[in-house]
KEVEXDREN-886917 format. One line per field, with one value per residue: x, y, z of N, C-alpha, C, O, CB in turn; residue number from 1; residue in one letter. Coordinates in steps of 0.001 Angstrom, whole numbers. Glycine has a CB too. Example, Ala and Ser with C-alpha at 12.3 -4.5 7.8 and 13.67 -1.06 7.14 Angstrom:
! residues 2
n_x = [13190 12850]
n_y = [-5690 -2250]
n_z = [7800 7080]
ca_x = [12300 13670]
ca_y = [-4500 -1060]
ca_z = [7800 7140]
c_x = [13200 12900]
c_y = [-3300 30]
c_z = [7800 7870]
o_x = [14236 13409]
o_y = [-3319 1138]
o_z = [8465 8039]
cb_x = [11308 14084]
cb_y = [-4473 -598]
cb_z = [9046 5725]
num = [1 2]
residuo = [A S]
//
This chain:
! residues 107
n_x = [845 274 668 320 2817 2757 4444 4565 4654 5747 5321 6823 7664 10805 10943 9537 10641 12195 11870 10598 13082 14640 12552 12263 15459 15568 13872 15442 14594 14507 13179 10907 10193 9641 7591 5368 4890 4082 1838 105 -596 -1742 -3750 -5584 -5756 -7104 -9494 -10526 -11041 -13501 -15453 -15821 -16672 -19223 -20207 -20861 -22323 -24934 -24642 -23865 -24131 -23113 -22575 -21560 -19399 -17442 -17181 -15996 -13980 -12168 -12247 -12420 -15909 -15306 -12944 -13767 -14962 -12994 -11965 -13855 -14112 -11365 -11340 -12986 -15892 -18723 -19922 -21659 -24790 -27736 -30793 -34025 -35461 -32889 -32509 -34549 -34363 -31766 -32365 -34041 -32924 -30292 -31656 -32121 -32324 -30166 -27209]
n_y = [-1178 1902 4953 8107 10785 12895 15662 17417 19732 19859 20833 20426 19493 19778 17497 15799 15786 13960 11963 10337 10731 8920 6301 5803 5293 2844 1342 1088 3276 6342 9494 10603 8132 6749 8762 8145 5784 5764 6927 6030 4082 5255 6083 4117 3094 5144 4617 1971 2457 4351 2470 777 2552 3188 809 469 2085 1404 2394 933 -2128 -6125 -7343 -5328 -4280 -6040 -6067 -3003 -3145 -4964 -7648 -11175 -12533 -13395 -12574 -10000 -10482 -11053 -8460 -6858 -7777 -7597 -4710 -4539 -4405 -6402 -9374 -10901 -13081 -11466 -10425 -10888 -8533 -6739 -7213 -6207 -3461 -2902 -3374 -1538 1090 240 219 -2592 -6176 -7802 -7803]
n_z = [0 -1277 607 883 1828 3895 4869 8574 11139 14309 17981 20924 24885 26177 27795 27145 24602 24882 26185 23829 22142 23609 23229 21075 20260 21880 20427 18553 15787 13968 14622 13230 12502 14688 15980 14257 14448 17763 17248 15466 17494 19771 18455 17762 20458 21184 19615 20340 22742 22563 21135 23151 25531 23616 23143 26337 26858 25312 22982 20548 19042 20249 18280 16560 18092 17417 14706 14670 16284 14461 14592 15768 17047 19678 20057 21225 23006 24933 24522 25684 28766 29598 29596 31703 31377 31545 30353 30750 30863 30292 31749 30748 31095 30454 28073 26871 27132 26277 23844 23048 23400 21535 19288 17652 16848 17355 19599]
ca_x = [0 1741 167 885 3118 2660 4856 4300 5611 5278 6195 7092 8113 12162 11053 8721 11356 13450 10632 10700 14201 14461 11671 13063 16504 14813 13270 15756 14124 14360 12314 9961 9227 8783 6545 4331 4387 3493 781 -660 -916 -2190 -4844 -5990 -6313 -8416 -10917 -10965 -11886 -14856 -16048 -15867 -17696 -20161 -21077 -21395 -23671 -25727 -25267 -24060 -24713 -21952 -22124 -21167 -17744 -16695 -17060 -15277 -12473 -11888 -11707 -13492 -16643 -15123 -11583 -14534 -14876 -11911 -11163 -15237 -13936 -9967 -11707 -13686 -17178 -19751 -20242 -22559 -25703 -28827 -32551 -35246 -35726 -32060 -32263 -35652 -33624 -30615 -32775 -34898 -31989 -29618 -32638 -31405 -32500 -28733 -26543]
ca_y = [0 3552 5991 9587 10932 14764 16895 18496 19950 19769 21522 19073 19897 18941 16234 15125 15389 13263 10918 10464 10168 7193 5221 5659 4774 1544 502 1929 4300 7703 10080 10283 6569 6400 9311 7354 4281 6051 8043 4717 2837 5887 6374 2305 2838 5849 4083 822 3164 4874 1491 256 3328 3671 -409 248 3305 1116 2898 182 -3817 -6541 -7452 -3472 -3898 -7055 -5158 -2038 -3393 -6059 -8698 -11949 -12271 -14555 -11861 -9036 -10428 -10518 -7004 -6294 -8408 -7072 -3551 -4247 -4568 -7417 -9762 -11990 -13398 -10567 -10684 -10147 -7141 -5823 -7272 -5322 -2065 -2851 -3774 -362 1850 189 139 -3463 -7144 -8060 -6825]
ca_z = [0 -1273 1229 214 2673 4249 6218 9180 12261 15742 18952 22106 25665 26181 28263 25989 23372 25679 26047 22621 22005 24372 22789 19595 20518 22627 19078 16734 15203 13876 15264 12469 12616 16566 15994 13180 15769 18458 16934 15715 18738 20393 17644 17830 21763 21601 19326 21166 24221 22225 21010 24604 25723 22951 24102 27401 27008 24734 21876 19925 19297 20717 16750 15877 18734 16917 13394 14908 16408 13511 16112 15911 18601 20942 20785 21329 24193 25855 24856 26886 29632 29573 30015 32979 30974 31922 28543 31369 30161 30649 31950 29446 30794 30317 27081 26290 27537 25200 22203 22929 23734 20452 17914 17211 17889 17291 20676]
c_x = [887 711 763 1299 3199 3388 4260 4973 4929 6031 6138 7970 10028 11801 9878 9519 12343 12876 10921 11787 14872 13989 12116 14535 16530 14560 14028 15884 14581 13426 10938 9211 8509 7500 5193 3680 3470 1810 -466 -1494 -2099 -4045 -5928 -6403 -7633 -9925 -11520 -11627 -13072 -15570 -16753 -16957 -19101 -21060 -22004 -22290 -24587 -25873 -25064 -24244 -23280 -21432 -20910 -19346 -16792 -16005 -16138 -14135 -11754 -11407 -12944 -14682 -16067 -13272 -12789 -14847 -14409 -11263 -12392 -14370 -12161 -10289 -12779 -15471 -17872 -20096 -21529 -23897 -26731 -29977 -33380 -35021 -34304 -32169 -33677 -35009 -32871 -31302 -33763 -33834 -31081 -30130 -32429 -32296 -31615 -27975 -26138]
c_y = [1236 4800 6932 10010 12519 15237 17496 18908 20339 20447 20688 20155 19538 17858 15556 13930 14258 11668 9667 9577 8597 6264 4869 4962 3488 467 660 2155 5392 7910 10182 9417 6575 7372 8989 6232 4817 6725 7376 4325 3626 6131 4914 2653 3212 5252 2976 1766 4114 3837 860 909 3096 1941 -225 1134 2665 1813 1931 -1589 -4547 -6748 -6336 -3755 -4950 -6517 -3971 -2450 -4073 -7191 -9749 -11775 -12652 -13599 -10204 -9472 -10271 -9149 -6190 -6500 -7639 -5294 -3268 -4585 -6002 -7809 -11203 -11848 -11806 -11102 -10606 -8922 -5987 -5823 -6468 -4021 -1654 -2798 -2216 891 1759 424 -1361 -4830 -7976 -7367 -8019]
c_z = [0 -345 816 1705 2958 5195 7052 10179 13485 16897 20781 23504 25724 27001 27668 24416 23836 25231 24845 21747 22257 23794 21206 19491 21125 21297 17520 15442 14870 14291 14835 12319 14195 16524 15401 14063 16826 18127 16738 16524 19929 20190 18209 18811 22022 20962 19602 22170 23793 22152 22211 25055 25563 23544 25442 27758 25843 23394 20763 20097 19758 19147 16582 16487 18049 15763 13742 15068 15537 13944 15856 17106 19756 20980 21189 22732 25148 26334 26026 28195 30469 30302 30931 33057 31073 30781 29588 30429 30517 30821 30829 29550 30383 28930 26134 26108 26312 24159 21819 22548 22447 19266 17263 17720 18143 18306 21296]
o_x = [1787 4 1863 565 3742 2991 3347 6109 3873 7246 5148 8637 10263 12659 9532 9404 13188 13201 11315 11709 15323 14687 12207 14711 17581 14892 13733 16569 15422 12599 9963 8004 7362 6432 4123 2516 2290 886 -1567 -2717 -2931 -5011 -6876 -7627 -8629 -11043 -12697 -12849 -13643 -16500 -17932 -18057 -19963 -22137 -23177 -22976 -25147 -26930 -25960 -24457 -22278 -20301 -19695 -18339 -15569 -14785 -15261 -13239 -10542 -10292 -14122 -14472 -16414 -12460 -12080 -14970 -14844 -10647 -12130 -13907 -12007 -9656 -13384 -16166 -17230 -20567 -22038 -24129 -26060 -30316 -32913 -34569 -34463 -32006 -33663 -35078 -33034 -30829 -34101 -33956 -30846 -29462 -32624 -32920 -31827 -27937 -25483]
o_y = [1580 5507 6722 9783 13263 15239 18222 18434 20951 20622 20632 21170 18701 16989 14492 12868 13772 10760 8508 8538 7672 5259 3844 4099 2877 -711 539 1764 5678 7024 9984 9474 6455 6937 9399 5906 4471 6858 7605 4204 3071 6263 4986 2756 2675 5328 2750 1711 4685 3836 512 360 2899 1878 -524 1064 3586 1856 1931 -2151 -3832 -6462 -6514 -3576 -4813 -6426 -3910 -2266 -3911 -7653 -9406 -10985 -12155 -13951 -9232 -8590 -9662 -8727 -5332 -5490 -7304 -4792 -2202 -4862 -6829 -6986 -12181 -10977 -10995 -12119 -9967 -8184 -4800 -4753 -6257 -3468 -684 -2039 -1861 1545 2863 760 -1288 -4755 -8882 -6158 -7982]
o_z = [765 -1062 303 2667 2142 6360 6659 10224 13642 16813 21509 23299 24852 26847 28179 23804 23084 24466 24978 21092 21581 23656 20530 18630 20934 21168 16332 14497 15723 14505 15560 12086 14626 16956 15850 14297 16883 18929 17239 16453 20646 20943 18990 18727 22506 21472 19325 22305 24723 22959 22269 25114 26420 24136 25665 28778 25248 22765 19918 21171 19721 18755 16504 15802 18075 15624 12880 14243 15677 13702 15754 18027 20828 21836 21450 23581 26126 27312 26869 28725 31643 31230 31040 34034 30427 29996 29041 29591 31156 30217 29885 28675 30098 28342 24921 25010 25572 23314 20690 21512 21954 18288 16050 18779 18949 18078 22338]
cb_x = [-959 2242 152 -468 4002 1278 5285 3302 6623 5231 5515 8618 7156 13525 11126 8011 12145 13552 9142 10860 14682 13620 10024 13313 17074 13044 11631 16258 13438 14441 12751 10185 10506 10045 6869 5205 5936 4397 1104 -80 977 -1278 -4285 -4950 -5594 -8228 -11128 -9730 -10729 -15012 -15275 -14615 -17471 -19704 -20016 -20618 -23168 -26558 -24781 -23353 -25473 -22010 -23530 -22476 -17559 -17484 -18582 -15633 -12181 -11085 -11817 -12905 -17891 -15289 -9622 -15614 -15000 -11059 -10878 -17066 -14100 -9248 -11884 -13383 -17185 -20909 -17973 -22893 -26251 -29027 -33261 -37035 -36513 -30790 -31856 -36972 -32520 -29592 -34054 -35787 -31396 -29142 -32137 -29906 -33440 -28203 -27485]
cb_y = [1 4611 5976 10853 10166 15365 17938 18494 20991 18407 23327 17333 19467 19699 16165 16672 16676 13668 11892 11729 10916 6984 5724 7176 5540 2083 1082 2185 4538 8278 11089 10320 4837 7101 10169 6570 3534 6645 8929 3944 2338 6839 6456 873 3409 7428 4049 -280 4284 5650 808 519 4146 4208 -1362 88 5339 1145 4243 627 -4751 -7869 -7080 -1400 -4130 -8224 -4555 -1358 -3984 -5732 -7713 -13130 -12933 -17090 -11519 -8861 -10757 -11001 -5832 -7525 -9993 -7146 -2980 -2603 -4122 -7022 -10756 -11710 -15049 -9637 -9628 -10291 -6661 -5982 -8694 -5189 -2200 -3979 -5698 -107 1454 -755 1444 -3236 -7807 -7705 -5636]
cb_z = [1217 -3832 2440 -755 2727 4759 5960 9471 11934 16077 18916 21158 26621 26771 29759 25302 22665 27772 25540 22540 22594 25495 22934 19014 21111 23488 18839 16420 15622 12875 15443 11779 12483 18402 15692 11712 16908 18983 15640 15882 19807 20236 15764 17856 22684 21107 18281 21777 25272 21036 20474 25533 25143 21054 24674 28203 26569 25476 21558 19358 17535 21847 15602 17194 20696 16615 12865 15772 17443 12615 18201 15991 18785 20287 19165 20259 24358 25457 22991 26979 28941 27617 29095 33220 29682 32722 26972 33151 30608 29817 32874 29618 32177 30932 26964 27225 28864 25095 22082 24423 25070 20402 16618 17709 17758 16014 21646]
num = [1 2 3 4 5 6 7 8 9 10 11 12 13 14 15 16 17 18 19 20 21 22 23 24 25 26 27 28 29 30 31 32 33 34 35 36 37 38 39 40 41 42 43 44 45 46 47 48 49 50 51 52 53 54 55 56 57 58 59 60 61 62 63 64 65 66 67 68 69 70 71 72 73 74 75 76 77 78 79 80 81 82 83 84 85 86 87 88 89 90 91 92 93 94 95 96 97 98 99 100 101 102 103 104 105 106 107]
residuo = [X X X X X X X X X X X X X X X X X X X X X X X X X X X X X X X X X X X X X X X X X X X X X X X X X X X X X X X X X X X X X X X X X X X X X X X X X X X X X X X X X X X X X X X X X X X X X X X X X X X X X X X X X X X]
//
């Protein structure tokens, strides 16, 4: 895959830049790459932790977190379970709640 690649520039604390330095020198890297890595991994987290969220506020189905994360069901679980979230069975009535609350009869 040729991604088009863009310049830009950034402004970092010195112990940031230190930070930085280190992790790059740990994996070595140039700065440019550790910064690509990091930026990554950072990116990935934050949208596992919306997904997570957006589950546990019902906004979406357990289907939807499988599809999001690109994670089979049965690794969708572990990442529920890994992050503290309850994948236990439900009542009717939670499951009336969820199915009202998601718009869904898939959750």
């Amino acid at each position: 895959m040729n991604a088009e690649v863009v310049r830009i520039n950034t402004t970092l604390t010195k112990d940031l830049l230190k930070e930085l330095d280190s992790y790059a020198k740990e994996n070595q890297e140039d700065r440019s790459t550790a910064i690509r890595q990091l930026l990554f991994e950072a990116l990935k987290e934050m949208s596992k932790n919306r997904i997570i969220n957006d589950y546990k506020n019902n906004k979406i189905t357990f289907r939807q977190v499988a599809e999001r994360l690109g994670v089979a069901y049965w690794e969708a679980i572990d990442v529920l379970i890994e992050a503290g979230v309850s994948v236990q069975k439900l009542t009717e009535e939670e499951i009336q709640i969820r199915k009202k609350k998601v718009g869904s009869d898939t959750f």
